[in-house]
C-alpha positions in Angstrom: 13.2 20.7 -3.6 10.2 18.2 -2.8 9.1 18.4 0.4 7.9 15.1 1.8 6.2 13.5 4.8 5.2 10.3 6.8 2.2 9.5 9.0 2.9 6.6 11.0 6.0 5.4 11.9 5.7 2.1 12.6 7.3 -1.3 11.3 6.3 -0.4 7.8 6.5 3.3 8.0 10.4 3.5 9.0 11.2 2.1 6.3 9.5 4.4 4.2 11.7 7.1 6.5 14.7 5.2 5.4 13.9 5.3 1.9 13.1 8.6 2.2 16.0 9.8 3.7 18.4 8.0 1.5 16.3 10.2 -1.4 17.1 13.4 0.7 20.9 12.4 0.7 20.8 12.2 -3.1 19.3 15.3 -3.8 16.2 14.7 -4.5 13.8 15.5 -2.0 13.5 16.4 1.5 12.2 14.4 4.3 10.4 17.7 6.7 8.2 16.0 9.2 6.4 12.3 10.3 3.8 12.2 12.2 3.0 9.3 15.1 0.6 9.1 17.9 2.9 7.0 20.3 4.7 9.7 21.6 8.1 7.5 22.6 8.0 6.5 18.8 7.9 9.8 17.7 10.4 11.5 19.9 12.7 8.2 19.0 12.4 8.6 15.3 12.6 12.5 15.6 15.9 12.2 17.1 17.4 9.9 15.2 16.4 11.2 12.0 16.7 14.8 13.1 13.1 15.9 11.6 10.4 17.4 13.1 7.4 15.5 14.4 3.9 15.5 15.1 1.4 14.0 16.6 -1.8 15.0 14.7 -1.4 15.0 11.0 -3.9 17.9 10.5 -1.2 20.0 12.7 1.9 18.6 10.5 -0.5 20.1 7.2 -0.5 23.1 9.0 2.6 24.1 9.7 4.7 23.0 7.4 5.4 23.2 3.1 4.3 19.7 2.2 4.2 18.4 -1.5 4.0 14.8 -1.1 3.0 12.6 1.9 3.4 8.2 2.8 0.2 7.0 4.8 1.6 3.7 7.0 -1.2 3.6 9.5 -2.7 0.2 10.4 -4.8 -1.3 7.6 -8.3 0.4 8.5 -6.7 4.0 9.1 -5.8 5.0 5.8 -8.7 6.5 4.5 -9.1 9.4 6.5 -5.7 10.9 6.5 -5.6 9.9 2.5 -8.9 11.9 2.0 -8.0 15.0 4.5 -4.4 15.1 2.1 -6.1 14.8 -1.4 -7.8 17.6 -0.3 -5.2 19.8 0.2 -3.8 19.3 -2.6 -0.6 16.8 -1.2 0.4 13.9 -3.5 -0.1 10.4 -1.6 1.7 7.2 -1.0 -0.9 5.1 0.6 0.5 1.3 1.9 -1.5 -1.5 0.7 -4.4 -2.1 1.1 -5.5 1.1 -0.4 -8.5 0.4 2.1 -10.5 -2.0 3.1 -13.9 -1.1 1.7 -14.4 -0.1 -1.9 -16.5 3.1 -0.6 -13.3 4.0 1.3 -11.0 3.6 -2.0 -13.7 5.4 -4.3 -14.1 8.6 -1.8 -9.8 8.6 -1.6 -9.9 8.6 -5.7 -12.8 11.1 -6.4 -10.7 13.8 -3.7 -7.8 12.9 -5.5 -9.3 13.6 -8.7 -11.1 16.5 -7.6 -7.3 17.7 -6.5 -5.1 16.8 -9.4 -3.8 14.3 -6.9 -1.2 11.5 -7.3 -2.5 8.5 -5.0 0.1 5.6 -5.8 -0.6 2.0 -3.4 2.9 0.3 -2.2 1.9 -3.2 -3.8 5.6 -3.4 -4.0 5.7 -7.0 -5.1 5.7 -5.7 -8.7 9.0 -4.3 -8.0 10.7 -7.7 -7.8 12.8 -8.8 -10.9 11.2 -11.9 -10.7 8.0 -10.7 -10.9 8.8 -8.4 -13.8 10.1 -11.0 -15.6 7.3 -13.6 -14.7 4.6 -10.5 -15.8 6.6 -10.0 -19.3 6.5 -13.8 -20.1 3.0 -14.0 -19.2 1.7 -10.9 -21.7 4.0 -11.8 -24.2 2.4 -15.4 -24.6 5.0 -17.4 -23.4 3.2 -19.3 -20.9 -0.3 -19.8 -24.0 -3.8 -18.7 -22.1 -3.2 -18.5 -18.6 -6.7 -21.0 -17.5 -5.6 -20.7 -13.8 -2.6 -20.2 -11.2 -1.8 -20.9 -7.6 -0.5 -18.7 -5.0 0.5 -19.0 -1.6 1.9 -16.4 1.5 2.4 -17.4 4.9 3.6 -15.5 7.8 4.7 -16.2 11.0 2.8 -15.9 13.8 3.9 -12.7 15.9 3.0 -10.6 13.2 -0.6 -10.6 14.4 0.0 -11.5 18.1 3.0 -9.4 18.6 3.9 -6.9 16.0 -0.2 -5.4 15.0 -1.8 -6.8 18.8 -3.5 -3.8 19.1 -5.4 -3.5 15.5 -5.0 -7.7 14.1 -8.9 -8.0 14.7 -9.7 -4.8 12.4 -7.5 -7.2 9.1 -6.9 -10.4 8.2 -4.5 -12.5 6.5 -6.3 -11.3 3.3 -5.7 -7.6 3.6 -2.2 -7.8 5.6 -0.6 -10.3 3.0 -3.3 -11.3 0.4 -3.6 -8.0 -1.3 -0.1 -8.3 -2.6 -0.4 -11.3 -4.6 -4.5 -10.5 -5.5 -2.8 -7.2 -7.3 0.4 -8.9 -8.9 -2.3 -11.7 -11.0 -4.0 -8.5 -12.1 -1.0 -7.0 -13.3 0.4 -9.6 -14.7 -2.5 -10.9 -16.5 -4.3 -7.3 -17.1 -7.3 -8.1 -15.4 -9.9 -7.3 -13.1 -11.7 -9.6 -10.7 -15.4 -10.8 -11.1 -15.9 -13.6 -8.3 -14.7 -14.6 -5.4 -15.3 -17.5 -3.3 -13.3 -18.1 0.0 -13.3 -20.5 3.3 -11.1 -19.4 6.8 -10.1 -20.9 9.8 -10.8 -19.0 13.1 -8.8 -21.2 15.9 -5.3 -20.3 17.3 -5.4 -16.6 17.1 -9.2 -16.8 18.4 -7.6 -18.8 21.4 -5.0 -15.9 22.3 -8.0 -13.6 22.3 -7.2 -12.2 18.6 -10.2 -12.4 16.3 -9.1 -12.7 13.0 -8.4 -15.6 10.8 -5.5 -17.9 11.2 -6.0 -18.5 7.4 -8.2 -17.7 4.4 -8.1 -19.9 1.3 -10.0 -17.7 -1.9 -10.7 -19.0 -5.5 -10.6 -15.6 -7.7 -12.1 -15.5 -11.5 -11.1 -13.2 -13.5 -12.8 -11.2 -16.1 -10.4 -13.0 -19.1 -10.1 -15.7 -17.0 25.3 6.3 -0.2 28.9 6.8 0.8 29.3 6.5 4.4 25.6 5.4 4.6 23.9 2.5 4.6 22.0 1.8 1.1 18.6 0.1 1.1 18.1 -1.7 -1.2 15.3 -4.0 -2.8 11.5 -4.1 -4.2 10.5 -2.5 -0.9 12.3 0.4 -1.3 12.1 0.8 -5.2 8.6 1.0 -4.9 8.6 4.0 -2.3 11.6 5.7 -4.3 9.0 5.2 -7.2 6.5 7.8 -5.8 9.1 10.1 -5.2 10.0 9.9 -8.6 6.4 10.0 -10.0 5.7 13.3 -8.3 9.1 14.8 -9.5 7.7 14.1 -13.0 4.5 15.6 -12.4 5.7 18.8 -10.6 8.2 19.3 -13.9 5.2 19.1 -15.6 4.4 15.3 -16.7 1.3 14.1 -17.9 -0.9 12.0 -15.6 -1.5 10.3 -18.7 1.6 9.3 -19.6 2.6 8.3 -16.6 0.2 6.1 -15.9 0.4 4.2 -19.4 4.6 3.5 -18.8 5.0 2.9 -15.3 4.6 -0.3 -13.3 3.4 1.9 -10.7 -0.3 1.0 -8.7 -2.3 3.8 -8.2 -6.2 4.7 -7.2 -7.3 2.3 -9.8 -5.2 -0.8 -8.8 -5.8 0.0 -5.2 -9.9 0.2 -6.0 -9.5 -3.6 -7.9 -7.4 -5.1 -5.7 -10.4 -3.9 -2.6 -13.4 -5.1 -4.4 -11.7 -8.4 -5.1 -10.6 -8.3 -1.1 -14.0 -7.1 0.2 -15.7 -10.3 -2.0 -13.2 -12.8 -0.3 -14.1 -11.1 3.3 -17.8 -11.3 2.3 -17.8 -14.6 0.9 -15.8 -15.8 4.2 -19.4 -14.4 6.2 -21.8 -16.3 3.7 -20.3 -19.4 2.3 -21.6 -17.9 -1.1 -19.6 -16.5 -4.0 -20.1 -13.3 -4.4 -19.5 -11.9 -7.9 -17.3 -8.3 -8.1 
């Protein structure tokens, strides 16, 4: 059985538990322990999910038979606990971004390398039929050469107010929603970024005492320019359900190779891309410059 585990349990990271979980009631894998510094959360999610719970992940490592762990801390915590797993040897689900420096994502894949390490990056957009279908008809040629594209996300307001108070003014609309759409133009065009040029808006959230940006406007070039249970369903889940199945294939002895050449997974690589292309937007936000990747 594959053992799996969660460190933070937050919005994102419950429903990582419930995908999980629904996993464990098919057989496949077995949810052992989460981890979560608010103690309330944890005890909350401990109960209901009858699992055991922790409060410091190097604790959780520990003490108990871990093969695969999910990494849902706030956008600028990922690095550490993805690093302190690689080396252990523990297959990783990291949510987007990967990090948010391209040091942080090269030190996560060198450990995992190092480890013979799985890191997979929830950019879960690409699970969207849609998406897949939109990604087909571009490399297939239907659309002629792609010269440019437009993309929007908005969210709504108590996400950085209410929901991520506490850590809004370590991210930005770029890493907490940009990320996503920065990584489905590489994948469905099968490129990497080379420049990035961005302006922002600091004004409403600066007024509730929030210092991030209320939005961020970026021009990218490319380099070729159960029964009884309730199911979840959806992109959101396939993509964690993914992993889970990715690691099953490499612990029956599947080639990192080949796995990487026929999924739609993202792993390190994607997760590396997508940051460098991020980290330019944020950097070209501070200069009023391009800045090439």
């Amino acid at each position: 059985m594959l053992n799996l585990a969660v460190i933070g349990t937050g919005r994102y990271g419950k429903n990582i538990i419930d995908a999980f979980k629904q996993l464990e009631r098919q057989g496949l894998a077995q949810l052992v322990s989460i981890c979560e510094i608010n103690r309330d959360l944890l005890d909350l999610h401990c109960e209901r999910y009858q699992v055991k719970g922790y409060t410091d992940y190097t604790t959780m490592f520990e003490k108990e038979k871990i093969d695969a762990v999910a990494i849902a801390t706030p956008d600028h915590l990922h690095r550490e606990p993805c690093v302190y797993a690689a080396k252990l040897g523990k297959h990783i689900l990291v949510e987007k971004p990967m990090d948010v420096s391209v040091e942080g994502c090269l030190e996560i894949m060198e450990t995992a390398k190092k480890n013979n390490v799985l890191i997979q990056v929830d950019f879960h957009k690409r699970y969207d039929p849609h998406h897949q279908q939109l990604c087909k008809d571009v490399r297939s040629g239907k659309f002629g050469i792609i010269e440019y594209g437009y993309v929007h996300m908005e969210d709504r307001i108590e996400v950085p107010s209410k929901w991520f108070s506490s850590w809004a003014h370590m991210s930005s609309p770029v890493w907490f929603l940009g990320v996503h759409f920065i990584d489905l133009v590489r994948w469905c065009i099968n490129s990497n970024g080379k420049c990035a040029y961005a302006t922002g808006h600091k004004i409403k959230l600066k007024q509730m005492r929030i210092d991030t940006y209320d939005s961020v406007s970026a021009k990218v070039l490319f380099e070729n320019d159960v029964s009884g249970k309730t199911v979840y369903k959806g992109y959101g889940i396939e993509s964690i359900s993914d992993f889970v199945y990715n690691v099953r294939y490499l612990k029956d002895g599947g080639d990192f190779g080949q796995l990487k050449k026929n999924s739609i997974s993202a792993f390190g690589e994607d997760g590396l891309e997508v940051t460098k292309i991020a980290a330019a937007i944020h950097k070209s936000l501070e200069t009023g410059e391009p800045v090439f990747i």
